[in-house]
C-alpha positions as CSV (number, residue, x, y, z in Angstrom):
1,X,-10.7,12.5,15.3
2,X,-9.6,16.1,15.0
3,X,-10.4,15.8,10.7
4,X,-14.1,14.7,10.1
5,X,-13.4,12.1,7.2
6,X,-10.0,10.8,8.7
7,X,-9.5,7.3,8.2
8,X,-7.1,6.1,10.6
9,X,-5.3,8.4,13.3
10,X,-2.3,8.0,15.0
11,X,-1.6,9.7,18.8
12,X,2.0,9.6,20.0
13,X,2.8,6.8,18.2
14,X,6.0,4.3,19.2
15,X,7.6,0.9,17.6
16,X,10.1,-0.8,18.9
17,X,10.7,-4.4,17.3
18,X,11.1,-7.5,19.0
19,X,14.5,-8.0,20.8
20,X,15.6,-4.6,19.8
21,X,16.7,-2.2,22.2
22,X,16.1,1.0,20.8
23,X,12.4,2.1,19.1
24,X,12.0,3.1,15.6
25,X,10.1,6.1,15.7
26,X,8.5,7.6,19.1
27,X,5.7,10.1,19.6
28,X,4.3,9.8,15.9
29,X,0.9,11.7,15.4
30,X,-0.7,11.8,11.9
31,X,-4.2,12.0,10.2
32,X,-5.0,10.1,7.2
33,X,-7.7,11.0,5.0
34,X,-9.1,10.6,1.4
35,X,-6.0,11.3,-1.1
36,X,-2.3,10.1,-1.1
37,X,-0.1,10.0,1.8
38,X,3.8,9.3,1.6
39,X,5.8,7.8,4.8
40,X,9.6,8.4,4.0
41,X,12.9,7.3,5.6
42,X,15.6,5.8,5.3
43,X,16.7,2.0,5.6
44,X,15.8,0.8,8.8
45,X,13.8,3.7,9.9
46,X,10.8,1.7,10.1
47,X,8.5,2.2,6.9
48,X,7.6,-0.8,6.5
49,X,6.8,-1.5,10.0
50,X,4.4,1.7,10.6
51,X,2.5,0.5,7.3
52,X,2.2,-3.1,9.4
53,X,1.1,-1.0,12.2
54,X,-1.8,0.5,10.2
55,X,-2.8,-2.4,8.9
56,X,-3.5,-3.9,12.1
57,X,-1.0,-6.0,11.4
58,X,1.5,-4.8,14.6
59,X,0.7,-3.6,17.8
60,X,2.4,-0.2,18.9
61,X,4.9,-0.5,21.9
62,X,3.1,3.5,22.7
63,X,0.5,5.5,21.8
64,X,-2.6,4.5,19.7
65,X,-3.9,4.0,16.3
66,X,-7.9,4.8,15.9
67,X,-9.2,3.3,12.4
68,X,-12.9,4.4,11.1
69,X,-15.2,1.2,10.1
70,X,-14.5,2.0,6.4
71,X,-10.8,0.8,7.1
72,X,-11.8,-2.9,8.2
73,X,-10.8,-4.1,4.5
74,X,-7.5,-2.8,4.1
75,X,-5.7,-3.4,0.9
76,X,-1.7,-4.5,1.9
77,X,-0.7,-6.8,-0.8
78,X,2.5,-8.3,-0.2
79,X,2.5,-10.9,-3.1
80,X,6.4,-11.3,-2.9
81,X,5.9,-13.3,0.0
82,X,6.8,-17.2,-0.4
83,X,3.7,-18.6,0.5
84,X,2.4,-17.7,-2.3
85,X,4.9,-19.2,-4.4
86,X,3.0,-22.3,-5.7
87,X,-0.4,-20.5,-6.4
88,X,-1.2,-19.5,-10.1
89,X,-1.5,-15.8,-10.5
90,X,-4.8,-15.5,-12.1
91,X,-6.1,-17.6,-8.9
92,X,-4.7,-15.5,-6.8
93,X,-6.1,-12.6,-7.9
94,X,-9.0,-14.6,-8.0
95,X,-8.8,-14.8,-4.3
96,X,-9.3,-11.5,-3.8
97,X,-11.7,-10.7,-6.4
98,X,-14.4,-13.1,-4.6
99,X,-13.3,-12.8,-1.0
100,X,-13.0,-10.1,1.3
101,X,-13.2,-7.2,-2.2
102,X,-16.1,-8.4,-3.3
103,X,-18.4,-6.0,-2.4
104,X,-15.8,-3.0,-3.6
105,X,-13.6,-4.7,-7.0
106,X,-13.5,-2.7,-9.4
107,X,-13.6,-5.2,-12.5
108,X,-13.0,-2.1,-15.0
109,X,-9.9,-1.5,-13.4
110,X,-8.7,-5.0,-13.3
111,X,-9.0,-5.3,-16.8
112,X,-7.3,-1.6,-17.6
113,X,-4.2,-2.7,-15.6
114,X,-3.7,-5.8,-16.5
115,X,-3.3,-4.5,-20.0
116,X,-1.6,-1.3,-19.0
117,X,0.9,-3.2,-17.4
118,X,1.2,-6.2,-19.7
119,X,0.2,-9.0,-17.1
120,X,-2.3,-11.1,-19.0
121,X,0.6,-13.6,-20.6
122,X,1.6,-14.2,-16.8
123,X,-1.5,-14.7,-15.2
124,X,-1.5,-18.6,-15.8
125,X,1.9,-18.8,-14.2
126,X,2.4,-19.8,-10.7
127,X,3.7,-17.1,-8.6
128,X,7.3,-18.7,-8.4
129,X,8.0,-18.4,-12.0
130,X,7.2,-14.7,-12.1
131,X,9.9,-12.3,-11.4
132,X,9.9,-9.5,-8.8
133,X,8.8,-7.2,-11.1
134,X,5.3,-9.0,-12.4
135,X,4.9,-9.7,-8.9
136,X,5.1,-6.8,-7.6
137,X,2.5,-5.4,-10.7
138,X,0.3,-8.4,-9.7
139,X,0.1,-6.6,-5.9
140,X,-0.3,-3.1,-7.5
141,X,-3.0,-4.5,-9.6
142,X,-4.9,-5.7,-6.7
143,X,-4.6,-3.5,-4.8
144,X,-6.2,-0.9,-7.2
145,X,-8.7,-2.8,-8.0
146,X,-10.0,-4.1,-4.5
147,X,-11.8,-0.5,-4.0
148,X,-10.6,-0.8,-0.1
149,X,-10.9,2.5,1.1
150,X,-7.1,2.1,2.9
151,X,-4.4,0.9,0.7
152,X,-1.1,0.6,1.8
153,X,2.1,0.2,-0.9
154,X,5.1,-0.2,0.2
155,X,8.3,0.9,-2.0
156,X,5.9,0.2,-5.2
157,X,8.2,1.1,-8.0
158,X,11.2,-1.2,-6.8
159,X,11.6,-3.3,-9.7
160,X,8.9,-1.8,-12.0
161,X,10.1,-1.1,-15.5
162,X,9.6,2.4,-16.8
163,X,6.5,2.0,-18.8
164,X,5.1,0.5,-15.2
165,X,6.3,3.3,-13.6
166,X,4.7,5.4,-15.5
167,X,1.1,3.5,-15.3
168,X,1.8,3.6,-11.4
169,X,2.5,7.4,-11.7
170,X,-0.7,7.9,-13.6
171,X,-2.5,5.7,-10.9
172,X,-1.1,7.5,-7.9
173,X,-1.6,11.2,-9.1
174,X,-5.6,10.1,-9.5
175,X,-5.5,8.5,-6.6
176,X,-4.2,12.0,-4.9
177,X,-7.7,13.5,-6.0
178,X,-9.7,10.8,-4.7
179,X,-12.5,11.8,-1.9
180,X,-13.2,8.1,-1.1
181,X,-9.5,6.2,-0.6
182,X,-6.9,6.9,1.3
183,X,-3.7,4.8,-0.5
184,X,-0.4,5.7,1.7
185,X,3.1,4.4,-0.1
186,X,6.1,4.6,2.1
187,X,9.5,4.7,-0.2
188,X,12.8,6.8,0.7
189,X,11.2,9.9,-0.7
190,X,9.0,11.3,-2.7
191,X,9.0,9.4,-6.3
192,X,9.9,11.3,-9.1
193,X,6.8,10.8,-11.0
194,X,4.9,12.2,-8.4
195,X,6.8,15.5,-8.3
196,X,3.8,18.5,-8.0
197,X,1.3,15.9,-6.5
198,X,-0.8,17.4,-3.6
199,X,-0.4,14.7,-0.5
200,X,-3.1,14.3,2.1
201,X,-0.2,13.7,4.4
202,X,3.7,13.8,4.8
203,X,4.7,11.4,7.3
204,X,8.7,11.9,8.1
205,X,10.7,9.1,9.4
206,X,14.1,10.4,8.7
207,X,17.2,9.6,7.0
């Protein structure tokens, strides 16, 4: 790895979906280290695949991704998904707070958010009755406080009211100091509360 404390590293990196023709993005390289990272496009460019890809989540149709061992518990919370429609919120973050986070939660932080972003009357819901917004908090709120040295958000302030967006802001601009985690968002550009944050990396998708 050409940076000493990257944490994932991308060489001529290609996607192209399933039973489509044409590739998303071709000969991608990029470095991810310690800080904040933004992947931007446009609808359809393939943000949401290349976060998949980092994951581990996707396989790339060319090139390679190279992870460092620190990456093996990746936080990418996708709590909108229906499967977890039935589950109670508080048991899902539950989950995650005795499973594969154990060893890096960050309980202090749990409890922070979970005020800062007024969660704790939802928690004893099941995930079907929340709406996209606490759900998408919920995810936030895990994946902030797993401590996974890679965490991956994808378009995290759809649906977030403004006081949200603000917490999120505040979150994200630490996060951009950070020597420990790398957190990458993808979104169609750069969000406007994060206008004057230093990025680790700019990773350019097109419109």
């Amino acid at each position: 790895m050409p940076s000493p404390n990257a944490l994932v590293q991308a060489h001529r990196l290609a996607y192209t979906p399933p039973g489509q023709a044409a590739p998303l993005f071709t000969d991608l390289s990029f470095a991810l280290t310690p800080g904040l990272s933004l992947i931007c496009g446009g609808d359809g460019r393939g943000k949401t695949s290349l976060l998949r890809l980092i994951a581990g989540e996707l396989a790339p149709s060319a090139g390679q991704i190279l992870r460092s061992a620190d990456t093996a518990n990746c936080s990418f919370e996708q709590p909108a998904d229906l499967a977890h429609d039935p589950v109670i919120a508080r048991a899902w973050l539950a989950e995650r707070r005795a499973g594969r986070f154990a060893a890096s939660w960050l309980p202090g932080l749990e409890a922070a958010l979970i005020e800062a972003l007024d969660l704790a009357s939802h928690l004893d819901k099941p995930m079907f009755m929340l709406s996209t917004g606490s759900r998408r908090k919920l995810g936030l709120l895990a994946a902030a406080a797993s401590g996974a040295a890679l965490t991956l958000l994808d378009t995290p302030y759809a649906a977030l009211d403004a006081r949200s967006g603000r917490v999120l802001s505040e979150l994200l601009a630490e996060a951009a100091d950070g020597a420990q985690r790398a957190w990458v968002i993808a979104d169609y550009a750069l969000p406007a509360g994060l206008d004057g944050v230093a990025l680790a990396a700019l990773i350019e998708l097109g419109d």
